[in-house]
mmCIF file of the C-alpha atoms, coordinates in Angstrom:
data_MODEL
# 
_entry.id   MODEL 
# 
loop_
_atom_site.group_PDB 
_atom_site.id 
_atom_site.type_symbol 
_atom_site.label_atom_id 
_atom_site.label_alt_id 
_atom_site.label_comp_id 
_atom_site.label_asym_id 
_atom_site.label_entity_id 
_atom_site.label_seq_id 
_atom_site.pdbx_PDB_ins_code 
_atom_site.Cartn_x 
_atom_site.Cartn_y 
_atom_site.Cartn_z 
_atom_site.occupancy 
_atom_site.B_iso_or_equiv 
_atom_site.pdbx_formal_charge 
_atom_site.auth_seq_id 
_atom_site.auth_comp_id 
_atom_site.auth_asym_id 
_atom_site.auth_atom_id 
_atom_site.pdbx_PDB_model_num 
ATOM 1   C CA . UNK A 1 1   ? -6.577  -7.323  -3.304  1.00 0.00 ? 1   UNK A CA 1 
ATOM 2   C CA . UNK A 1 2   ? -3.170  -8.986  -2.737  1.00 0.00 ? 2   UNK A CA 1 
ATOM 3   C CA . UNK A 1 3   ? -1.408  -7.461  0.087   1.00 0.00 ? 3   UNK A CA 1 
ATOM 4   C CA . UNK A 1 4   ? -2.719  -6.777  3.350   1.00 0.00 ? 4   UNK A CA 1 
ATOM 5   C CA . UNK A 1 5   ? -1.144  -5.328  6.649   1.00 0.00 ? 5   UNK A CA 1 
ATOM 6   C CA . UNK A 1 6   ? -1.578  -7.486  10.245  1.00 0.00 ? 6   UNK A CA 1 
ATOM 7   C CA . UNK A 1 7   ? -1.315  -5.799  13.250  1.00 0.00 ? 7   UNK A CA 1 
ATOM 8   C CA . UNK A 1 8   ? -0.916  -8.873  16.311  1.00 0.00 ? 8   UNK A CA 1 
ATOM 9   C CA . UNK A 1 9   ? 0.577   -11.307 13.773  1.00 0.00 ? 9   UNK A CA 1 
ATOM 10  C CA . UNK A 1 10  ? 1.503   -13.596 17.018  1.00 0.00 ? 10  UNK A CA 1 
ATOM 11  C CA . UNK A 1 11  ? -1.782  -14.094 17.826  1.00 0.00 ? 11  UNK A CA 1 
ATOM 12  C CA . UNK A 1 12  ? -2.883  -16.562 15.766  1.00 0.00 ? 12  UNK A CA 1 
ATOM 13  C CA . UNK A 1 13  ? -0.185  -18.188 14.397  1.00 0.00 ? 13  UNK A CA 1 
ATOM 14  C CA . UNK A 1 14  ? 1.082   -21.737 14.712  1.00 0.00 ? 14  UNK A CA 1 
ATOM 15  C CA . UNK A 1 15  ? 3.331   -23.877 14.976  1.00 0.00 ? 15  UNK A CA 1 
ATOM 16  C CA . UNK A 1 16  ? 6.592   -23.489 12.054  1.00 0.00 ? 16  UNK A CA 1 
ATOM 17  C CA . UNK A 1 17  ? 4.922   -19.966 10.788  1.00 0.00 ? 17  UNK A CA 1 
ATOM 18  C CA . UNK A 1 18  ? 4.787   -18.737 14.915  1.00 0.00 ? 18  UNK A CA 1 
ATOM 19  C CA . UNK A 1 19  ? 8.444   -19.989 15.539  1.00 0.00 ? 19  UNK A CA 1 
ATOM 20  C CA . UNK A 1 20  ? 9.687   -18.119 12.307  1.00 0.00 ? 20  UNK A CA 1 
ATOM 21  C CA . UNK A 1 21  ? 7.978   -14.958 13.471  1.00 0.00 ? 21  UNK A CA 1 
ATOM 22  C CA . UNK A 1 22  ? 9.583   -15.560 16.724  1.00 0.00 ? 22  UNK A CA 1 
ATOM 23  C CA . UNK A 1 23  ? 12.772  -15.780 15.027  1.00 0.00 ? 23  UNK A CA 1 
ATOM 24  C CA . UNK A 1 24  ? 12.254  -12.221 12.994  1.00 0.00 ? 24  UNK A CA 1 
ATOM 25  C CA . UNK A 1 25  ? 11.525  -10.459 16.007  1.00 0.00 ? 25  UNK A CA 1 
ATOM 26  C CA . UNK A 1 26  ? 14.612  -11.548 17.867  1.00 0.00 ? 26  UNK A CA 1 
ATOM 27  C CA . UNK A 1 27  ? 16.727  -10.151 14.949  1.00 0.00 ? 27  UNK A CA 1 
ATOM 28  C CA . UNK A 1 28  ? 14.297  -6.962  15.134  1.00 0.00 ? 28  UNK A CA 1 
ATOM 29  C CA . UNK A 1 29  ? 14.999  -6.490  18.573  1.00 0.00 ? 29  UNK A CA 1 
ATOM 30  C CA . UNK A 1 30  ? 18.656  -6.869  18.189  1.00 0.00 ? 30  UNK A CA 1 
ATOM 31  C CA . UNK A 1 31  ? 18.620  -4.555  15.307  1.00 0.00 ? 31  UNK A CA 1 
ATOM 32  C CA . UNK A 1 32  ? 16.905  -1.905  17.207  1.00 0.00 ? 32  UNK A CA 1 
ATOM 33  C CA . UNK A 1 33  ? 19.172  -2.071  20.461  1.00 0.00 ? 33  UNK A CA 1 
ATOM 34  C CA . UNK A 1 34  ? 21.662  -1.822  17.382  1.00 0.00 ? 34  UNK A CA 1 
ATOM 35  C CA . UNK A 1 35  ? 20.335  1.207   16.780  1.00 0.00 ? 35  UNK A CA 1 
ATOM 36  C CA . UNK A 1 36  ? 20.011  2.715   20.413  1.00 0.00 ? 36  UNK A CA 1 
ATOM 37  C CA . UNK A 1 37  ? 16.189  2.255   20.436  1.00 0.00 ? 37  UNK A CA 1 
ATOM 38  C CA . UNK A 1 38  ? 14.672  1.584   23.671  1.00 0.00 ? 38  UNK A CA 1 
ATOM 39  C CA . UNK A 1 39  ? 13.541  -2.293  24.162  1.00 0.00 ? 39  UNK A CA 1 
ATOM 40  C CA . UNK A 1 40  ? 10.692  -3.186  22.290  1.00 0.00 ? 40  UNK A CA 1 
ATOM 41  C CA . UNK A 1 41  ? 9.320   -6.943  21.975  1.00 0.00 ? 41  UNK A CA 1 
ATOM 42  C CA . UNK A 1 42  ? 6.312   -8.521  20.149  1.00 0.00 ? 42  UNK A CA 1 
ATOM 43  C CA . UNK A 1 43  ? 3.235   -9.469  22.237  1.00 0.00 ? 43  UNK A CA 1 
ATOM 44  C CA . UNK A 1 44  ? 2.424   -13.051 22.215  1.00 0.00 ? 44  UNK A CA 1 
ATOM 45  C CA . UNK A 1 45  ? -0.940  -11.877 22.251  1.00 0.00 ? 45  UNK A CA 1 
ATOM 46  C CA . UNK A 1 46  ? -3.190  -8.883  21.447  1.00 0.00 ? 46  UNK A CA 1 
ATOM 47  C CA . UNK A 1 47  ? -6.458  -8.368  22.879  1.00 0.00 ? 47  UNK A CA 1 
ATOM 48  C CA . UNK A 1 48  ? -8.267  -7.325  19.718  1.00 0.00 ? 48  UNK A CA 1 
ATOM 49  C CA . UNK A 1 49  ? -7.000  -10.274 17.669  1.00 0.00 ? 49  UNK A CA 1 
ATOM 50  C CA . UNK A 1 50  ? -4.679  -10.026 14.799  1.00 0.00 ? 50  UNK A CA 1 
ATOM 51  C CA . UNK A 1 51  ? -6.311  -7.064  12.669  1.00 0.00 ? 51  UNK A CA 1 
ATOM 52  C CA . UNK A 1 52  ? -5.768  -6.847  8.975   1.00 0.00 ? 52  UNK A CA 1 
ATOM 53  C CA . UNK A 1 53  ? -5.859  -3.811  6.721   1.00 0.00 ? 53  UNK A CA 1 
ATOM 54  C CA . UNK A 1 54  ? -5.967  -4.029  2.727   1.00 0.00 ? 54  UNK A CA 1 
ATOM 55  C CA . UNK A 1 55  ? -3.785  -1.908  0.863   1.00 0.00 ? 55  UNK A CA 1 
ATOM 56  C CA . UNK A 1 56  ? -5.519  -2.183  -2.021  1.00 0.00 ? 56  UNK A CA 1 
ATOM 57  C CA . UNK A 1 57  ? -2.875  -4.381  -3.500  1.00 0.00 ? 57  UNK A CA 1 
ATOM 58  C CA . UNK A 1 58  ? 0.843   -3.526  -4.411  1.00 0.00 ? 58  UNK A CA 1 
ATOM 59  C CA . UNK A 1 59  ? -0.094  -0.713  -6.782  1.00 0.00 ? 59  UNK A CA 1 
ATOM 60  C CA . UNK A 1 60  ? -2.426  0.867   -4.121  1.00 0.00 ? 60  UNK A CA 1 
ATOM 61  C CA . UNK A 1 61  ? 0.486   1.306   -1.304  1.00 0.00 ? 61  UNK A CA 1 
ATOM 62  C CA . UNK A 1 62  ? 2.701   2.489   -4.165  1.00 0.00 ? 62  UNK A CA 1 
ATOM 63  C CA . UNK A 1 63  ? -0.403  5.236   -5.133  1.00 0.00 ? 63  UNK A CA 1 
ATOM 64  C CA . UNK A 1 64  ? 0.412   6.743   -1.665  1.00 0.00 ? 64  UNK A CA 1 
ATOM 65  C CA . UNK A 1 65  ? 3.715   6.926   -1.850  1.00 0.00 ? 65  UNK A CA 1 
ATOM 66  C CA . UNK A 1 66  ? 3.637   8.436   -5.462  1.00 0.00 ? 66  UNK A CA 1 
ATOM 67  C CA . UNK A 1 67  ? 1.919   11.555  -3.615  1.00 0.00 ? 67  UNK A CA 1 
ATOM 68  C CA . UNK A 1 68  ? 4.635   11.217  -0.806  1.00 0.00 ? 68  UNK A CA 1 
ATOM 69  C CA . UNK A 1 69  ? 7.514   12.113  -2.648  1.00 0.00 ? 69  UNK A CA 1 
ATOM 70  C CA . UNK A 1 70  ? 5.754   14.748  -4.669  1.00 0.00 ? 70  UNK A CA 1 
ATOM 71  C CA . UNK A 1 71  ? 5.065   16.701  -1.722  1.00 0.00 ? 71  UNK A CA 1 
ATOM 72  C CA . UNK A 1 72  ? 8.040   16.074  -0.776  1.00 0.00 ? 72  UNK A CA 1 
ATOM 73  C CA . UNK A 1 73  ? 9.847   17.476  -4.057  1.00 0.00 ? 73  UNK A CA 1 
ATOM 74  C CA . UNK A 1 74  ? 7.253   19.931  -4.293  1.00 0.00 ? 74  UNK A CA 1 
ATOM 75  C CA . UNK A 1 75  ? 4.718   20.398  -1.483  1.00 0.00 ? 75  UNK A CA 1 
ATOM 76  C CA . UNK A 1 76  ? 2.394   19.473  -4.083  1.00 0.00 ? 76  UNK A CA 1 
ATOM 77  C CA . UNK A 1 77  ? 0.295   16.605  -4.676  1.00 0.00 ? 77  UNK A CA 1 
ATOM 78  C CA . UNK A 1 78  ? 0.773   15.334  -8.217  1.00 0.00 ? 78  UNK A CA 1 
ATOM 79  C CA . UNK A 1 79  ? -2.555  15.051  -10.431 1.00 0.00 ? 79  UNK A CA 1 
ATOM 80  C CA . UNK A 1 80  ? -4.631  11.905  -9.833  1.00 0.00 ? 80  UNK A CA 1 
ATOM 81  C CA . UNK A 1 81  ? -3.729  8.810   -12.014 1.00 0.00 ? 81  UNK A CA 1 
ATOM 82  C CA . UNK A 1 82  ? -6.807  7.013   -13.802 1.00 0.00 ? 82  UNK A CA 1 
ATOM 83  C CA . UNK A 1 83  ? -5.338  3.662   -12.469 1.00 0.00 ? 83  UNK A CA 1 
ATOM 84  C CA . UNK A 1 84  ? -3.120  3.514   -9.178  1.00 0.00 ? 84  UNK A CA 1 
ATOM 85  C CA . UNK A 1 85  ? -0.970  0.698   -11.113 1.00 0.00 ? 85  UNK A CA 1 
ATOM 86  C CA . UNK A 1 86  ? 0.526   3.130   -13.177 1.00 0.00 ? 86  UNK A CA 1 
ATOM 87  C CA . UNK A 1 87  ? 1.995   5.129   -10.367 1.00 0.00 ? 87  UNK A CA 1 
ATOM 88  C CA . UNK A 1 88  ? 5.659   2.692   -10.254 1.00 0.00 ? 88  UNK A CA 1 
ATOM 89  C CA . UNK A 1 89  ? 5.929   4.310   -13.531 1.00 0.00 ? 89  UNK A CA 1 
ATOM 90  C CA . UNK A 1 90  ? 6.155   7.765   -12.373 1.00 0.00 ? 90  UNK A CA 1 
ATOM 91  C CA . UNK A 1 91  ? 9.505   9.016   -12.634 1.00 0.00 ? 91  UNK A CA 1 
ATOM 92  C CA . UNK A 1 92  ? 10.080  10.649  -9.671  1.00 0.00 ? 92  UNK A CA 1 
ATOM 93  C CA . UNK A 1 93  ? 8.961   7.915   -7.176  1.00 0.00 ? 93  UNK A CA 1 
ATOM 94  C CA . UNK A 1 94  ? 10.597  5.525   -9.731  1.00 0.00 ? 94  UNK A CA 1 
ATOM 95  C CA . UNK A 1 95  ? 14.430  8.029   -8.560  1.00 0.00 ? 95  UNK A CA 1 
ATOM 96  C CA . UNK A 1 96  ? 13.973  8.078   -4.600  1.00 0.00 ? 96  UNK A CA 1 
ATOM 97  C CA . UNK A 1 97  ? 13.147  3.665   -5.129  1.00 0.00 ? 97  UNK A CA 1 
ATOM 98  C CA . UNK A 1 98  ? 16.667  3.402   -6.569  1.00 0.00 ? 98  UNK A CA 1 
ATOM 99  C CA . UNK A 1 99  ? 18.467  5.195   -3.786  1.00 0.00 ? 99  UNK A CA 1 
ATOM 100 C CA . UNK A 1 100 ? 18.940  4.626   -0.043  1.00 0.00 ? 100 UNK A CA 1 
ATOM 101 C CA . UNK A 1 101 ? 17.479  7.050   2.686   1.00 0.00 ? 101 UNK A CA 1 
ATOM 102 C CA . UNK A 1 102 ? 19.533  9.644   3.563   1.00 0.00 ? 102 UNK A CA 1 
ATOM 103 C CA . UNK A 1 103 ? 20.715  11.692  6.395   1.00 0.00 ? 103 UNK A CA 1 
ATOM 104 C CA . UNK A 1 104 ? 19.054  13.838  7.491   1.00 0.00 ? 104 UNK A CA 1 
ATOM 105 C CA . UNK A 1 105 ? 15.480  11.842  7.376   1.00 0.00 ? 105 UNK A CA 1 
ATOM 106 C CA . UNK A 1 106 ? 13.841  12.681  4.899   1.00 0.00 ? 106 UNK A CA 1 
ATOM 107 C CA . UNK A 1 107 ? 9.944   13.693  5.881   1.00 0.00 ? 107 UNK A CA 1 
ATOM 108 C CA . UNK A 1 108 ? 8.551   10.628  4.520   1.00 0.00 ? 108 UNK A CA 1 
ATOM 109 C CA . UNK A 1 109 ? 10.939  7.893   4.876   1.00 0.00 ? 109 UNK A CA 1 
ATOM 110 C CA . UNK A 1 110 ? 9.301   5.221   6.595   1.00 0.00 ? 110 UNK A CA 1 
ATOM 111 C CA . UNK A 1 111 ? 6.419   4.764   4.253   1.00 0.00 ? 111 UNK A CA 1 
ATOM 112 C CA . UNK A 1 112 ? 8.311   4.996   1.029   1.00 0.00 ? 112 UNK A CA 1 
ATOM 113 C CA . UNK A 1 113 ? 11.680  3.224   2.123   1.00 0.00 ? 113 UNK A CA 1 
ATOM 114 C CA . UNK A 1 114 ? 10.331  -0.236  2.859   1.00 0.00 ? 114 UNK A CA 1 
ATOM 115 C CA . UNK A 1 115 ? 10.142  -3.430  1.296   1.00 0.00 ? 115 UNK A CA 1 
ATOM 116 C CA . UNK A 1 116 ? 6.381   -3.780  -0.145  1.00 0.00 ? 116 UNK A CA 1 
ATOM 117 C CA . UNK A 1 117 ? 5.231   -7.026  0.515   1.00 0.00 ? 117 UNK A CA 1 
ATOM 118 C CA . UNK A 1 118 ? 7.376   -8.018  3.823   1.00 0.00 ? 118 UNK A CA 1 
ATOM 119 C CA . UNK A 1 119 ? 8.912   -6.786  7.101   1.00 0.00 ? 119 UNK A CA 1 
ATOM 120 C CA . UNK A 1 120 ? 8.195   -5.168  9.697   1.00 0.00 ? 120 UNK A CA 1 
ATOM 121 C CA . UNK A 1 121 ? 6.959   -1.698  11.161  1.00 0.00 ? 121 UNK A CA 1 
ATOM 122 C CA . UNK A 1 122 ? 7.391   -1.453  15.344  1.00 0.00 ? 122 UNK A CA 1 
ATOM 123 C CA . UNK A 1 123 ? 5.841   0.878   17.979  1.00 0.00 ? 123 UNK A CA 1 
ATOM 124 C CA . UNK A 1 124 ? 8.805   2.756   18.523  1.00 0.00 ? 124 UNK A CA 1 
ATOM 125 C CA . UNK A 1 125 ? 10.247  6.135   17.462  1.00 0.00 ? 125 UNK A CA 1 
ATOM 126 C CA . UNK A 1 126 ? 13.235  6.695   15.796  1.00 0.00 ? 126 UNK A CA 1 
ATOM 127 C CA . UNK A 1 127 ? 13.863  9.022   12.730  1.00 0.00 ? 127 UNK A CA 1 
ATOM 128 C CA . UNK A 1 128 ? 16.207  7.055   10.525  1.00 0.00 ? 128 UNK A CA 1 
ATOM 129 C CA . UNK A 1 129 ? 14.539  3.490   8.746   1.00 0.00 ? 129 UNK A CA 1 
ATOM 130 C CA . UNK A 1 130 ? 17.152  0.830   9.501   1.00 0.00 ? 130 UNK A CA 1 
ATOM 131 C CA . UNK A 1 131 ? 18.470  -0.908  6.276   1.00 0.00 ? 131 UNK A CA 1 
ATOM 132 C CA . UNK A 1 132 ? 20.083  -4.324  7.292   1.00 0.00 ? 132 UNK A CA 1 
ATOM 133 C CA . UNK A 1 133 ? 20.133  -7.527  5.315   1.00 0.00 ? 133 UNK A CA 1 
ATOM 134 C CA . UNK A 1 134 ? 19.511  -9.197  8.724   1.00 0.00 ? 134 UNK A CA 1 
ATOM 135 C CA . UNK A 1 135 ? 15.708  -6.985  8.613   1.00 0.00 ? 135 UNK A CA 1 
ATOM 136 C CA . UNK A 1 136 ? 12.932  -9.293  6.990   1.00 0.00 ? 136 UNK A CA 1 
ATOM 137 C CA . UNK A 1 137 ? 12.792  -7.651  4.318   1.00 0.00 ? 137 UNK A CA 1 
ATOM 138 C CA . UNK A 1 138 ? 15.716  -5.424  4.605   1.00 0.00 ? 138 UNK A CA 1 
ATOM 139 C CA . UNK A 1 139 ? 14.411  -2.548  5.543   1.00 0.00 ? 139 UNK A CA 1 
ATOM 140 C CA . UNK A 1 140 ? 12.430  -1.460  9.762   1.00 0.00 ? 140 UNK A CA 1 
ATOM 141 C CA . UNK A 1 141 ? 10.372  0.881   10.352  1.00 0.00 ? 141 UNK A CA 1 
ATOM 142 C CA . UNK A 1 142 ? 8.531   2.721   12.607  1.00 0.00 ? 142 UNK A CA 1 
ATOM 143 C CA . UNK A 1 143 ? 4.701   2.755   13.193  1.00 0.00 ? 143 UNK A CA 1 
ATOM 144 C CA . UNK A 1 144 ? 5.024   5.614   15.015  1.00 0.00 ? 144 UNK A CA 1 
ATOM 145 C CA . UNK A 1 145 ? 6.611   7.846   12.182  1.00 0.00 ? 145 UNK A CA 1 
ATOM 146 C CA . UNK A 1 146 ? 4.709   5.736   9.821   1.00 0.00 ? 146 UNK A CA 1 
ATOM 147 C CA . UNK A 1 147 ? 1.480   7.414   11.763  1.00 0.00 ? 147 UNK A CA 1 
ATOM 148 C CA . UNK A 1 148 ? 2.705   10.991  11.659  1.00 0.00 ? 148 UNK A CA 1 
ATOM 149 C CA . UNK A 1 149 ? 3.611   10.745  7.490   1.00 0.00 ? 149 UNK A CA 1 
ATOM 150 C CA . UNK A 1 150 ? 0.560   9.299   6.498   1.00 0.00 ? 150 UNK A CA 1 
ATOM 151 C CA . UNK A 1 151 ? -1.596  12.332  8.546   1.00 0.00 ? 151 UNK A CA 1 
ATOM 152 C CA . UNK A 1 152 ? 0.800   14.803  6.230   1.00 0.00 ? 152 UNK A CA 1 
ATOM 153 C CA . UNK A 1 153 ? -0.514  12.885  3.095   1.00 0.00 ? 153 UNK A CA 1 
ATOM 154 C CA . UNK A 1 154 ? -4.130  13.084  4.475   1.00 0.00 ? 154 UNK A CA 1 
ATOM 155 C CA . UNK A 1 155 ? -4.106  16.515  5.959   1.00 0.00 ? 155 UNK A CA 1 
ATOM 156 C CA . UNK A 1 156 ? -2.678  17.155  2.209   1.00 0.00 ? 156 UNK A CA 1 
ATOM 157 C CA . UNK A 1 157 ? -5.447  15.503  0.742   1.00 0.00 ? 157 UNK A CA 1 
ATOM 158 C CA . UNK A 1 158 ? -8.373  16.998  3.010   1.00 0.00 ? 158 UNK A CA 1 
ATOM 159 C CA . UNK A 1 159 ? -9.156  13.438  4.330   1.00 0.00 ? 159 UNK A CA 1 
ATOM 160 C CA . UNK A 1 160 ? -10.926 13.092  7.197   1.00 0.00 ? 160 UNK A CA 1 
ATOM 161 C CA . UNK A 1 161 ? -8.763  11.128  9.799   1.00 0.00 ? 161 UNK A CA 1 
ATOM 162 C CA . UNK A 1 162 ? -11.855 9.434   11.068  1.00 0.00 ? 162 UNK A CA 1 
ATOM 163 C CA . UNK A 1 163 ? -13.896 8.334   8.028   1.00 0.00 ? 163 UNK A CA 1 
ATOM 164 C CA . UNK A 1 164 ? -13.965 4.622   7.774   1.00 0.00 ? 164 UNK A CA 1 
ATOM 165 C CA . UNK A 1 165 ? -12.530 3.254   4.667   1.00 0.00 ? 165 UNK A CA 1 
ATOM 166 C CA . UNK A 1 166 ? -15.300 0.408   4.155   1.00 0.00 ? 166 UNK A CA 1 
ATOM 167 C CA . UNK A 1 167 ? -17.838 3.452   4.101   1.00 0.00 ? 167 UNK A CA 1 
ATOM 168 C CA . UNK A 1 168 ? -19.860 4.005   0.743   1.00 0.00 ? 168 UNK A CA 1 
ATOM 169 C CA . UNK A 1 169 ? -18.792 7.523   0.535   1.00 0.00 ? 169 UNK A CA 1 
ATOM 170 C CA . UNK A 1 170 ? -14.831 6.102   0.329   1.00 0.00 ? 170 UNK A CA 1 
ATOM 171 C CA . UNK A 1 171 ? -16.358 3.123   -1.952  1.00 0.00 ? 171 UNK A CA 1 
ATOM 172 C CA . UNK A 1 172 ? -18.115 5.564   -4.672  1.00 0.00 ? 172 UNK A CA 1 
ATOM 173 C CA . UNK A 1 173 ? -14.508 7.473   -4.211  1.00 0.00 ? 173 UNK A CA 1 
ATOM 174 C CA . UNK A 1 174 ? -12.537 4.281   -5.555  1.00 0.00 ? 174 UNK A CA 1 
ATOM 175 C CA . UNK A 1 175 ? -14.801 3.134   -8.069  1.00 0.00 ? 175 UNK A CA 1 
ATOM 176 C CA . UNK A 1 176 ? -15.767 6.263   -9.674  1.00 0.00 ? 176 UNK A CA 1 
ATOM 177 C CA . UNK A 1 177 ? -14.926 5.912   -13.578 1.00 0.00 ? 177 UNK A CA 1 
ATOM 178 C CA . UNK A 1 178 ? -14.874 9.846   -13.511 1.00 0.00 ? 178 UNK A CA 1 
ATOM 179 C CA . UNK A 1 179 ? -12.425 12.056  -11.353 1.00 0.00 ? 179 UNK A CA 1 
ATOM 180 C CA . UNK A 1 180 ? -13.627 14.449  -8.864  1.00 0.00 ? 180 UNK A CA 1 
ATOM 181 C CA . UNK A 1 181 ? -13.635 17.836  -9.399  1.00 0.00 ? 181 UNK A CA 1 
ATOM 182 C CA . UNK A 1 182 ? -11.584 18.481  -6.086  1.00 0.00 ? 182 UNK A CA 1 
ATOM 183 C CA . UNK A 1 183 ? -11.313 16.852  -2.552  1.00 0.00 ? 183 UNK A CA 1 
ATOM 184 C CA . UNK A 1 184 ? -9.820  13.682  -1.588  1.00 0.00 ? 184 UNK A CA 1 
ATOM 185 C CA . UNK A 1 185 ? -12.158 11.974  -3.845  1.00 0.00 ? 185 UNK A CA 1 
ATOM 186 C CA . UNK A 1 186 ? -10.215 12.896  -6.619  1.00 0.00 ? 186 UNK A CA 1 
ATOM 187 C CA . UNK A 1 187 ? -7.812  10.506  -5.013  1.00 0.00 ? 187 UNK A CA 1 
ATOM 188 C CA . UNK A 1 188 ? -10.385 7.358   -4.139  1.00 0.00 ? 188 UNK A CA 1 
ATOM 189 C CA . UNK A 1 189 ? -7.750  4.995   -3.765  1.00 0.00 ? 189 UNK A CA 1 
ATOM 190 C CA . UNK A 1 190 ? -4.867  6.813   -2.290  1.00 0.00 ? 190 UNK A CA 1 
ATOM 191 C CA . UNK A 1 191 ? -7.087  8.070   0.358   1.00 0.00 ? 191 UNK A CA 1 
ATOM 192 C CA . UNK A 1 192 ? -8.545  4.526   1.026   1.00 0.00 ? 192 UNK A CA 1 
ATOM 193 C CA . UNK A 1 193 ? -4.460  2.994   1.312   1.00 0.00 ? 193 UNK A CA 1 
ATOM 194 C CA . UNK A 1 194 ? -3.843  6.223   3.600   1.00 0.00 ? 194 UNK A CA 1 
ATOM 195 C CA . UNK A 1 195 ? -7.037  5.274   6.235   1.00 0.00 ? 195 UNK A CA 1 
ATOM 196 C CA . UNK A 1 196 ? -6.459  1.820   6.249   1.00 0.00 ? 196 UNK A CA 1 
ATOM 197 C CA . UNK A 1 197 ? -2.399  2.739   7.225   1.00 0.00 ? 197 UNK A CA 1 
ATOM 198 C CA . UNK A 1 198 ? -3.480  5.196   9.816   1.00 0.00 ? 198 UNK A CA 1 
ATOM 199 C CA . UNK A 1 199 ? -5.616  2.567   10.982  1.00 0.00 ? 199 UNK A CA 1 
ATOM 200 C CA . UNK A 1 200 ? -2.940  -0.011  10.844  1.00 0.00 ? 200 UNK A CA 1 
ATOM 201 C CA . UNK A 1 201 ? -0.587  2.505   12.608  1.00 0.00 ? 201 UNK A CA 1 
ATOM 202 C CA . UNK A 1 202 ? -2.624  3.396   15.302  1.00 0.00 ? 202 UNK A CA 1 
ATOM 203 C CA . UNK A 1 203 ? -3.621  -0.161  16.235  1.00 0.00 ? 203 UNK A CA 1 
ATOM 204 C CA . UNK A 1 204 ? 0.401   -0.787  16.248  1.00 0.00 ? 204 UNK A CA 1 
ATOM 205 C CA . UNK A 1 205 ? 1.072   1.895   18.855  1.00 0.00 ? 205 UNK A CA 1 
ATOM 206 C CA . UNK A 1 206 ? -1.793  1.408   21.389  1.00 0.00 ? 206 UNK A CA 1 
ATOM 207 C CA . UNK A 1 207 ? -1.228  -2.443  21.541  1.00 0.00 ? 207 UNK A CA 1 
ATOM 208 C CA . UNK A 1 208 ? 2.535   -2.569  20.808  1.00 0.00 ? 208 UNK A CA 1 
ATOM 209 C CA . UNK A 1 209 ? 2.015   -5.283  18.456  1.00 0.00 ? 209 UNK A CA 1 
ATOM 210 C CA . UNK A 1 210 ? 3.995   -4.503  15.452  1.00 0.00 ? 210 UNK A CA 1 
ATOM 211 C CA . UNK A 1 211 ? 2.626   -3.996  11.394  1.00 0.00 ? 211 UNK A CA 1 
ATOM 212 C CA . UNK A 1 212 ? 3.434   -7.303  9.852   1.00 0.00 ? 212 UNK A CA 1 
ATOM 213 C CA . UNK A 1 213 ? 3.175   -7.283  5.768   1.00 0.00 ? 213 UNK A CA 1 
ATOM 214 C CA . UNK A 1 214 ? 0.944   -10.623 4.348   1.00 0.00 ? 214 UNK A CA 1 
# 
């Protein structure tokens, strides 16, 4: 699908790759004591493994944050697209992409203020994403806020926190050629990008490890 989230991205890595991830967490670190967050570093290694969640590609993770800034605007969610590819065209997401996050946070910050294909989410709070050329990516965030936005999108939706996004109930949602009349189905692959980031999110906090875009 093209884009993937690692959780434990230390664990397997070698060699030049390991040493340049080494590298990015020292300037994450620094950026975050920066920042007046308490000390966080990467684990070496992670018990489960690194994990990896699909995102259903670029245009999936943007899906989700289409319905992010429309509840946001309007404590709405906007009406399904017929292909999540279309939703960088939508002209409100397309406004908050072109400015910076402001002060105060706004309620979903962390999952639409980020780079989409690298940098880094960590298991610590703190309300404001850091924007810092010296970020992979230019642009931190936090896996704990990252957690609580995505259960507003999927307590929005009416998706179960629980269901597991390789399920054939979440499958049928995705592939359907025909919209749902009502339910998180209607949103098949929104709803699959928001489990597999909850997942992601959750795996971040309880092992420390941070969310690592691949």
């Amino acid at each position: 699908m093209g884009l993937n989230m690692v959780v434990g991205v230390l664990s397997n890595a070698e060699d030049d790759y390991a040493d340049m991830l080494r590298a990015d967490f020292v300037a994450v670190g620094e950026l975050l004591q920066r920042a007046g967050v308490p000390r966080w570093s990467e684990p070496e290694l992670v018990e489960v493994g690194d994990a990896e969640f699909e995102m259903w590609g670029y245009a999936g993770l943007h899906a989700v944050r289409r319905l992010a800034v429309h509840l946001a605007a309007s404590g709405r969610l906007p009406e399904p697209l017929q292909e999540a590819r279309r939703a960088v065209g939508d002209p409100l997401l397309s406004k908050v992409y072109r400015v910076f996050p402001g002060d105060p946070a706004g309620p979903f910050d962390h999952l639409i203020h980020h780079a989409d294909c690298e940098g880094y989410y960590v298991p610590a709070d703190f309300t404001h994403v850091i924007v810092d050329k010296k970020a992979p990516g230019g642009y931190l965030g936090s896996s704990v806020r990252l957690l609580a936005e995505t259960r507003r999108i999927a307590d929005a939706l009416g998706l179960p926190e629980d269901l597991d996004p390789h399920s054939e109930e979440v499958f049928e949602a995705t592939d359907a050629e025909e919209l749902a009349d009502e339910g998180w189905q209607r949103y098949g692959v929104e709803s699959y990008v928001c489990l597999q980031l909850l997942r992601a999110a959750k795996l971040s906090i309880a092992t420390g490890a941070a969310i690592a875009f691949t």
